[in-house]
Structure formats: C-alpha cells, structure tokens
C-alpha positions as CSV (number, residue, x, y, z in Angstrom):
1,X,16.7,-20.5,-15.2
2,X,17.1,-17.7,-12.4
3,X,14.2,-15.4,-11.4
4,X,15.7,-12.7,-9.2
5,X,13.2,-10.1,-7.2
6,X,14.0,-7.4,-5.9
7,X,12.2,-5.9,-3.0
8,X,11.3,-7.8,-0.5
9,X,7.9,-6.9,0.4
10,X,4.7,-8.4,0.3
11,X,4.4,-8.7,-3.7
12,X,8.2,-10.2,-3.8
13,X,6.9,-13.1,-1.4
14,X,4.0,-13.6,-3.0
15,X,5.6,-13.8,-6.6
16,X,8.1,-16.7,-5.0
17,X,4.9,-18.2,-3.5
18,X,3.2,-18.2,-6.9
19,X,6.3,-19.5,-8.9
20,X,6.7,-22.5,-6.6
21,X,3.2,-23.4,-6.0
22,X,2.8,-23.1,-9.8
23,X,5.9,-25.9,-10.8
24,X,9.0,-23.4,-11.7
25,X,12.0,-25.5,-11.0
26,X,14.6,-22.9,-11.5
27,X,16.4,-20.4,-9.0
28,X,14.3,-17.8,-7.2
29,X,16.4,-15.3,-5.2
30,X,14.4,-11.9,-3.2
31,X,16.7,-9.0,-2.6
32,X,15.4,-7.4,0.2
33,X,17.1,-4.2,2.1
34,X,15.4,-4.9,5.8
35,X,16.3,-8.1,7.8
36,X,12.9,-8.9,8.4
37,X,11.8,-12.0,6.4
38,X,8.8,-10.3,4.1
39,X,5.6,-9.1,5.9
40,X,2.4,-7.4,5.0
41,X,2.2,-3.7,5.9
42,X,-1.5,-3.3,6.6
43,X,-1.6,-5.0,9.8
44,X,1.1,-2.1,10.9
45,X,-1.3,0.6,11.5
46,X,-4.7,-1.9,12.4
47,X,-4.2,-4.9,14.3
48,X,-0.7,-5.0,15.4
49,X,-0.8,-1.7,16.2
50,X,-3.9,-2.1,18.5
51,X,-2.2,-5.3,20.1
52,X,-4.6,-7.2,19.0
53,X,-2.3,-9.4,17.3
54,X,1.8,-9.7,17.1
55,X,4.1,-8.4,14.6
56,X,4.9,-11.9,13.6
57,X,1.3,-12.5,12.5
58,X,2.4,-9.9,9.7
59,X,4.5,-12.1,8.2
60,X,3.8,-13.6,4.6
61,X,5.8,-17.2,5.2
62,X,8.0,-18.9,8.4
63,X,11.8,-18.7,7.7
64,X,11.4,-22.8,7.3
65,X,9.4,-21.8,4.4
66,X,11.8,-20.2,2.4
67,X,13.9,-23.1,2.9
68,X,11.8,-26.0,2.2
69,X,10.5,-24.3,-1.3
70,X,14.3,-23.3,-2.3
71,X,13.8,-19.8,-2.1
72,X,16.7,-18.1,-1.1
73,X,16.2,-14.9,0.7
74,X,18.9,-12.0,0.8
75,X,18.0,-10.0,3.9
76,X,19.8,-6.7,4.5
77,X,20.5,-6.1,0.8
78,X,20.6,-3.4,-1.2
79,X,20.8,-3.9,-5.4
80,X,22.5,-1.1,-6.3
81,X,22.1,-1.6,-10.7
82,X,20.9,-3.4,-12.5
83,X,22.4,-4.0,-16.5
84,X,19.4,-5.1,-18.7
85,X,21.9,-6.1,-21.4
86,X,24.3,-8.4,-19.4
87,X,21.5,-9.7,-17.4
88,X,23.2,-8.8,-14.2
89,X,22.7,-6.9,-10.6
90,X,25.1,-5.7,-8.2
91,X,24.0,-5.6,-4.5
92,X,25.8,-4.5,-1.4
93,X,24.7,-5.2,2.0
94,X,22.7,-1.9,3.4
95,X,25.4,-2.2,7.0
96,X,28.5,-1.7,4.5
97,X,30.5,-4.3,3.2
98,X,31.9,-5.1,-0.8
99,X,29.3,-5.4,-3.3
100,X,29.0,-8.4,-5.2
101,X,27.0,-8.9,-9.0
102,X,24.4,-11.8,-10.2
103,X,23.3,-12.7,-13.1
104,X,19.4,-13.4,-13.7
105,X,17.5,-14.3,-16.5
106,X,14.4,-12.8,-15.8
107,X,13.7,-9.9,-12.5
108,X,11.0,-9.0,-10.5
109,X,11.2,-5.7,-9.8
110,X,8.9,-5.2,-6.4
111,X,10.7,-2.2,-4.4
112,X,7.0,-0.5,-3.5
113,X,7.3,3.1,-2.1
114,X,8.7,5.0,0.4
115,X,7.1,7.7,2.2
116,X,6.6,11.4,1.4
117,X,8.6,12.8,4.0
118,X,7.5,16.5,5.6
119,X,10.6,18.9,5.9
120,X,8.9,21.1,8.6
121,X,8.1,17.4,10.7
122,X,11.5,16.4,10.3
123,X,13.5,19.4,11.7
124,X,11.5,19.6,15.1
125,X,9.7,16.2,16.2
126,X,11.6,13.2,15.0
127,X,7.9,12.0,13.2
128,X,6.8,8.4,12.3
129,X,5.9,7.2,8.7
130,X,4.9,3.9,9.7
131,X,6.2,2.4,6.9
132,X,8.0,-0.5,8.9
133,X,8.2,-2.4,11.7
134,X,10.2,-0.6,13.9
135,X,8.1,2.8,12.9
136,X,5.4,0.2,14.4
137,X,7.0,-0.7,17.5
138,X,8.2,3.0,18.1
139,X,4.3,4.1,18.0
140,X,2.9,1.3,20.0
141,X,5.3,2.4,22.7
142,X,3.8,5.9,22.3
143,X,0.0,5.4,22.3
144,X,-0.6,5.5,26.1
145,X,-3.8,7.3,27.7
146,X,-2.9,11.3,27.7
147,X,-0.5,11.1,25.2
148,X,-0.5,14.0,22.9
149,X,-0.1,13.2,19.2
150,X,-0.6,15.0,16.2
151,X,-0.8,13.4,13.0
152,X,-0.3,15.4,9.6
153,X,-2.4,14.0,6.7
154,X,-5.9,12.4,7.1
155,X,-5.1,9.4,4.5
156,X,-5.7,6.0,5.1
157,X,-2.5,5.9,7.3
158,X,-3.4,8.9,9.6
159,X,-6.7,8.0,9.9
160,X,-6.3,4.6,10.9
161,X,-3.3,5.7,13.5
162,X,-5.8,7.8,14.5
163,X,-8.7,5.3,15.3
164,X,-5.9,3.2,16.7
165,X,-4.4,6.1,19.4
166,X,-8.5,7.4,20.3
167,X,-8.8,3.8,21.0
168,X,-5.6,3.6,23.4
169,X,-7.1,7.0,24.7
170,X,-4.9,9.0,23.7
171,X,-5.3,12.7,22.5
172,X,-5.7,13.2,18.8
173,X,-4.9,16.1,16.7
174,X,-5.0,15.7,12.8
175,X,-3.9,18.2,10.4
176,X,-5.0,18.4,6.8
177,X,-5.0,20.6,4.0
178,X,-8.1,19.3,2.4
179,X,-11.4,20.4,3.3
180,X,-12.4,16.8,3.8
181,X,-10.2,13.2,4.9
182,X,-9.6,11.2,1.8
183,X,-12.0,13.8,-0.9
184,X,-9.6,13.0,-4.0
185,X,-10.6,9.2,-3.7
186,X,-14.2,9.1,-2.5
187,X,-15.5,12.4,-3.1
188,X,-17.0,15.1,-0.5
189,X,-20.2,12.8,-0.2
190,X,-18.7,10.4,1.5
191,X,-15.8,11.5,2.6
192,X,-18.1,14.0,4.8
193,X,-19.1,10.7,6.8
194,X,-15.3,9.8,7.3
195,X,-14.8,13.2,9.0
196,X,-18.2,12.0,11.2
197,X,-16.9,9.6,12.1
198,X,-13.3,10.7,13.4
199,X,-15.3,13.6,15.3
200,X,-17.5,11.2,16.9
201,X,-14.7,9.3,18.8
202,X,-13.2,12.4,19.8
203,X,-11.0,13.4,17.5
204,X,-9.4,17.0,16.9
205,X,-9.7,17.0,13.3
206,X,-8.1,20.2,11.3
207,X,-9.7,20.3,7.5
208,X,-8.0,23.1,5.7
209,X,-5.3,23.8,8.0
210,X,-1.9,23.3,7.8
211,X,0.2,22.2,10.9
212,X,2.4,25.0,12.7
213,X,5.9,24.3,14.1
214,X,4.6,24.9,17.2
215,X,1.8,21.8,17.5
216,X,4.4,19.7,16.3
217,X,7.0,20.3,19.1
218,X,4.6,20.0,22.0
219,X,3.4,16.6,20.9
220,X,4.2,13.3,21.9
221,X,4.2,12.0,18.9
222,X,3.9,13.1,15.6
223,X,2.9,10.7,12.5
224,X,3.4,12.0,8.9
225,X,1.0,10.4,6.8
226,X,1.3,12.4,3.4
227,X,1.6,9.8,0.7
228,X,4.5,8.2,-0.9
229,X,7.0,8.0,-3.8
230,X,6.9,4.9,-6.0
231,X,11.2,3.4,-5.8
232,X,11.9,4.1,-9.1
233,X,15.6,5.1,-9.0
234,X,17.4,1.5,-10.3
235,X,14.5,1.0,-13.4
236,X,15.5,4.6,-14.1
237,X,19.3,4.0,-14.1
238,X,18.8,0.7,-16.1
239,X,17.1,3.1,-18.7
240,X,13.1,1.2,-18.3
241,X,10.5,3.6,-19.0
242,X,9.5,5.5,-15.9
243,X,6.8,8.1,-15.6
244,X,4.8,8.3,-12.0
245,X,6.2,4.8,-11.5
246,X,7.5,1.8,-13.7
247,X,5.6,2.0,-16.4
248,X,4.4,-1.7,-17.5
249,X,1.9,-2.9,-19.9
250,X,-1.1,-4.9,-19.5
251,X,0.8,-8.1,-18.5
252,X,2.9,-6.3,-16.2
253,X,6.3,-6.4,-18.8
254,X,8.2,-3.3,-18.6
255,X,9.8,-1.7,-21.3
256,X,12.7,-4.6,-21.3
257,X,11.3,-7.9,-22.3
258,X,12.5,-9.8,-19.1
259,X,11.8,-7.6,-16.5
260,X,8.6,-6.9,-14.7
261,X,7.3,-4.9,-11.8
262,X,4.4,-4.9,-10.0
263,X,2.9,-3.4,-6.8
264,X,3.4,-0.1,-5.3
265,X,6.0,0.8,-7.9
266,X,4.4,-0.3,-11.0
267,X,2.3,1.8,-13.0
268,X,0.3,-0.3,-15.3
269,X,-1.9,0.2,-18.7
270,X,-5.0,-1.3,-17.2
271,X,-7.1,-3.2,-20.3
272,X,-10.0,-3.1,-18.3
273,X,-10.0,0.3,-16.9
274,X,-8.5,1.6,-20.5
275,X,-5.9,3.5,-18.6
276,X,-2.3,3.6,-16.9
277,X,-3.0,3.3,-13.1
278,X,-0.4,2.8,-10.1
279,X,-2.1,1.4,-7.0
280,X,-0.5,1.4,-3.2
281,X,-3.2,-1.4,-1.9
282,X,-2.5,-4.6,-0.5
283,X,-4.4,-6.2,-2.8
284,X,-2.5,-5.1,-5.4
285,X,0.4,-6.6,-4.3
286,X,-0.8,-9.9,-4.0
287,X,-2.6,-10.2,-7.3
288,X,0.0,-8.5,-9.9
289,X,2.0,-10.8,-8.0
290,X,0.4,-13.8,-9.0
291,X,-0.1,-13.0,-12.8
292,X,3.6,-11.7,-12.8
293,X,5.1,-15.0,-11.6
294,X,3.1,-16.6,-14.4
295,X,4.4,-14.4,-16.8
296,X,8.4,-14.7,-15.7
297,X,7.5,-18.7,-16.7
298,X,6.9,-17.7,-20.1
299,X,2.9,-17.7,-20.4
300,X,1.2,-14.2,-21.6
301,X,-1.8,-13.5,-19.0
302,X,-2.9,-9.7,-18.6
303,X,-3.8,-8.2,-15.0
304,X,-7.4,-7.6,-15.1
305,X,-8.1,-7.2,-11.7
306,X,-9.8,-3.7,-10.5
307,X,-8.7,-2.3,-7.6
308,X,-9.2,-3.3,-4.4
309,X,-9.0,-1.7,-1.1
310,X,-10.3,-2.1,2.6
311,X,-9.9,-0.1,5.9
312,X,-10.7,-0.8,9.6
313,X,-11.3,2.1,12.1
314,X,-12.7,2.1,15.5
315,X,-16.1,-0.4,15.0
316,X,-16.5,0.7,11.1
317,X,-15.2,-1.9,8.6
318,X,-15.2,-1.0,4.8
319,X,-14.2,-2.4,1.3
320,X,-13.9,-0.2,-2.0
321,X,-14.0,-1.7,-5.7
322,X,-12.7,0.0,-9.0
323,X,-11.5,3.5,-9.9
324,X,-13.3,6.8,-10.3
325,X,-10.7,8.0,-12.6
326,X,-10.0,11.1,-14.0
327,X,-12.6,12.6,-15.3
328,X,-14.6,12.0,-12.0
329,X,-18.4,11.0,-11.7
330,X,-21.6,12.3,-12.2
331,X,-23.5,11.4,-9.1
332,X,-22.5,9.0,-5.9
333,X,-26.0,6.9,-5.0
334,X,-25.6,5.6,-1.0
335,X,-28.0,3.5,0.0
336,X,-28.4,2.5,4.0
337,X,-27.4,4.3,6.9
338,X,-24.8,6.6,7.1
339,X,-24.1,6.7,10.6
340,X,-21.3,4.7,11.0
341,X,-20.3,6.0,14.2
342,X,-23.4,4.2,15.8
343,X,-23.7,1.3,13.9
344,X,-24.8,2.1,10.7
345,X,-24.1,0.1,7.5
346,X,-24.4,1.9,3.8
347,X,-23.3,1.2,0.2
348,X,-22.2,3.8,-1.8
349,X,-21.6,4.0,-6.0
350,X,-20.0,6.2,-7.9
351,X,-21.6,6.5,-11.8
352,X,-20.0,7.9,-14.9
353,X,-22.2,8.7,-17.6
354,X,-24.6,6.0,-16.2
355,X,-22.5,3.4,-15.2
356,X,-20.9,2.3,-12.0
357,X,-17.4,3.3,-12.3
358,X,-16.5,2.3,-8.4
359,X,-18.4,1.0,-5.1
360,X,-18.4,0.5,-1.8
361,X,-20.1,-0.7,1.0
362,X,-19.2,0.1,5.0
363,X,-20.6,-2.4,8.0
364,X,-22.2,-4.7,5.0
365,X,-20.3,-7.5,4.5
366,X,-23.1,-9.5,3.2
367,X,-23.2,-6.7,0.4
368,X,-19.6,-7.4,-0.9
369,X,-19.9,-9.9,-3.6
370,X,-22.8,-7.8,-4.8
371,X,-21.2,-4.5,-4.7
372,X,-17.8,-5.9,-6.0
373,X,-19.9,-7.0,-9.2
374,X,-21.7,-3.6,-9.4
375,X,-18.7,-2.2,-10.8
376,X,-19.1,-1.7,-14.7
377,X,-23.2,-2.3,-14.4
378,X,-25.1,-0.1,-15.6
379,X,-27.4,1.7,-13.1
C-alpha cells in the first residue's frame, strides 16, 4: 500500500511520523516544493528569529530520519494533478525539468497556505511574508539597532516581528486597519491590552490607518503580515469539494474516499464545535496529523481536538483554547492583572449564553490545564 503526501510542511512530517510510529508497513512518499527537509514555521518569527536558537532547531526530523523509517522525501517538487479516479499524481521539479506520474492508494493532502500578498508593498519595497526560511534569514539580516521597519498588519506575524525587531532595537512602525491588533479573534477587551503592550516597548502602532506608499519606501524593511490563502488549487482541479479551504468531514476525509487533508488547508466539520472551521495554528498541524495517519490505515477516529494557539512577545507568554465562533460572546471575564507589560499575569474567558466558549490565560502557566478544561464549562 502507498500513502503519498503532499506538502511538506510540518503536518506532512508529522503524518509520516504517526504512520511509522503506529506499525504501517507500506510506502510513504512527502511531496514537498522547498529543498528544506520539513520544519515548523513558528519558531520563524520567535526564537530563530531573535537568535536565540538556529534554524536547524526548526526542523521536525534529521535527514537520517527519513531514511531509517523508510520515508522517502521528494524535496523541490511540485505535484502538478492529481486523478482521483486512476489513483495517480504528476509532479515536476519546481527548478524545471520533465514531469513524471505516481500512483498512490491513499494521499495526504497537507499544502497549508500561502500568504496574502499586498499589491501596494509589492510594487515599491520588495516586503517579507515570513513564510520560509529564507524570508527568515532575509529579516534577521535586517533587524539591526536604527533600522527602520514598518510592518503592515498587527496579526500574530506582525506583532511578533514586531516584539522581535523592538527587541533588536530597531524602529517599529505597524500599520493596521483595525481599530485594535488581533479584535476579530479576541475581542476589543483584550485585544486593548495587546495594543498596551506593543506601546509600552516602544512601538509606533497605527490602529485605523492604512499604510501610504510613501512609509513603505523610506523603510528598511517592510513585513506584510495580512493573512493567508488556504492551497487549494490541485483538490480544486481534482474536482474535491472546496469552499474557504478543503472541505473535510469530521475524520478529516474529503469528498473522495481516499484522500484527506489536514492543517492550514483543511476546513473541517468540527463534531465538537458543531461547525466547519479551518485553523492556521501549529497545533493544528500536528494533531489532524496524527488522527489523519490513523485514518489512511483504515481505522475511523474523528478530530475532536479544539483549537489551540500560543504566542511569545517581548517578556509576555500566552496560550488560547477553543473558538468564539460566529455568533460572538456575550461577556469576556479576566481575572488577574492586566499589565502584561510589567509583569502581569491574567486569564481571560469568553461565554456564550453562559458557557465558556474560549479561554486564555497570559504569564500563568500554572493556569493552563485549568483554563484549557474551562472551555465548554458552564460559568
């Protein structure tokens, strides 16, 4: 039996991981368009790019690994279709060269997201996504004391490059069109302490302001940090159901019985949450992963796990559990203090018609079994 996956990202290594740790004796090929043996992306725009650590410390396995468990890894590849009813893929190597067809029996479909690119950015300043390694090296070069950089989007990404370059002393300019960093996720209660926090170490943080041509060309450096578009193009040309991602069911199968996805690209009927959902977390990646790889071996386990997320910037440390959803929250109880920029530690939850529908806590990690369990309590 051959499991192909394509992507070769965190999820795709972990899948392989799963499959061998787990007894599958059959093929396992990853597909993967960069040369790079599979890393994590998190530690892109934390610890690697602080120097705290290397970029090899990003990576998921050794290349001896690969090789010992029979994984065989297909580095600078691009699959180019895939033909649910022959069971086959074509690939092509991304530098040029004649494309060449396998057949599978079951695929992993892992190709995660690319970033949201910004026309205006991309006319006049060259800008980083950080959405690879060499995006990484290509900012560590640039975050020197006096450097100028302006960073569009106060996400997760821009606000952690942003910790990263105030920390490296370097001058910090973020742009956003929000009133608030990151409202649509936590909600202008907390989000409010975010911006605190960014303005506390110095940094020139734009809410409701869009960035001029003019900022962008006399920076440094710019960093786009916008979002990012789930890589749906080959399940859409093999004719899967696609809507805001690969649409999948609650054991991550897509609309063809022997494929899967999972990850950034997969946009999953959650039975627990009662609703589709696409997450872009590390977490994520690894978990869908693991009930995915069980799945391509022919058992029937459903993803269950809530979302997970964390974040590191300047001394403040956080972890967030579950989904608000769409239809919001009634009230967000935070307990503790609130002033993160000098120490503080808090927990915050976010209730729905009396019950916790999400929590988090910042600075506490004592609290985090307690405020992971919160979620679906009553309160």
């Amino acid at each position: 039996m051959n499991i192909s996956i394509v992507g070769g990202g965190l999820a795709a290594a972990t899948a392989a991981t799963e499959l061998r740790e787990h007894g599958f004796d059959g093929d396992v090929v990853i597909y993967a368009r960069e040369d790079h043996l599979p890393y994590e992306r998190p530690p892109l725009s934390k610890e690697v790019l602080l120097g705290r650590k290397d970029v090899d410390s990003a990576l998921v396995h050794d290349e001896a690994w690969y090789t010992a468990n029979r994984v065989r890894l297909e580095r600078g590849v691009a699959v180019t279709d895939i033909d649910p009813a022959t069971h086959t893929l074509r690939t092509e190597p991304v530098g040029g060269g004649g494309a060449a067809e396998h057949r599978y029996d079951r695929l992993l479909l892992a190709t995660g997201a690319a970033a949201r690119h910004f026309d205006l950015a991309d006319r006049v300043a060259e800008p980083i996504y950080l959405r690879t390694i060499e995006d990484n090296t290509r900012l560590r070069a640039a975050l020197r004391p006096g450097a100028k950089v302006v960073i569009v989007g106060a996400g997760w990404i821009g606000l952690e490059v942003a910790s990263a370059a105030r920390q490296k002393d370097a001058e910090v300019i973020v742009y956003e069109i929000a009133d608030l960093p990151l409202v649509a996720v936590l909600g202008p209660e907390v989000a409010q302490l975010f911006a605190d926090l960014h303005r506390a170490h110095g940094v020139d943080l734009r809410l409701g302001t869009a960035v001029e041509e003019g900022a962008l060309a006399a920076a440094d450096v710019v960093v786009v940090g916008i979002g990012a578009i789930p890589q749906t193009e080959l399940a859409e040309h093999a004719g899967l159901d696609v809507d805001r991602g690969v649409l999948v069911d609650e054991r991550l199968r897509t609309s063809d019985p022997d494929i899967y996805a999972i990850g950034d690209v997969a946009n999953q009927h959650h039975p627990v949450l009662g609703r589709r959902i696409r997450v872009e977390h590390w977490d994520t990646a690894i978990e869908q992963a693991k009930v995915a790889a069980h799945n391509l071996m022919g058992e029937e386990k459903p993803y269950t796990h809530l979302p997970y997320f964390f974040t590191d910037q300047y001394d403040l440390g956080m972890e967030y559990f579950g989904s608000v959803g769409p239809d919001g929250y009634d009230r967000v109880d935070i307990e503790g203090d609130t002033d993160v920029a000098n120490g503080g530690a808090f927990r915050a939850y976010w209730v729905k018609d009396g019950v916790v529908r999400a929590a988090m806590h910042a600075n506490d990690w004592d609290a985090s079994d307690a405020v992971h369990d919160s979620v679906g309590t009553e309160r």
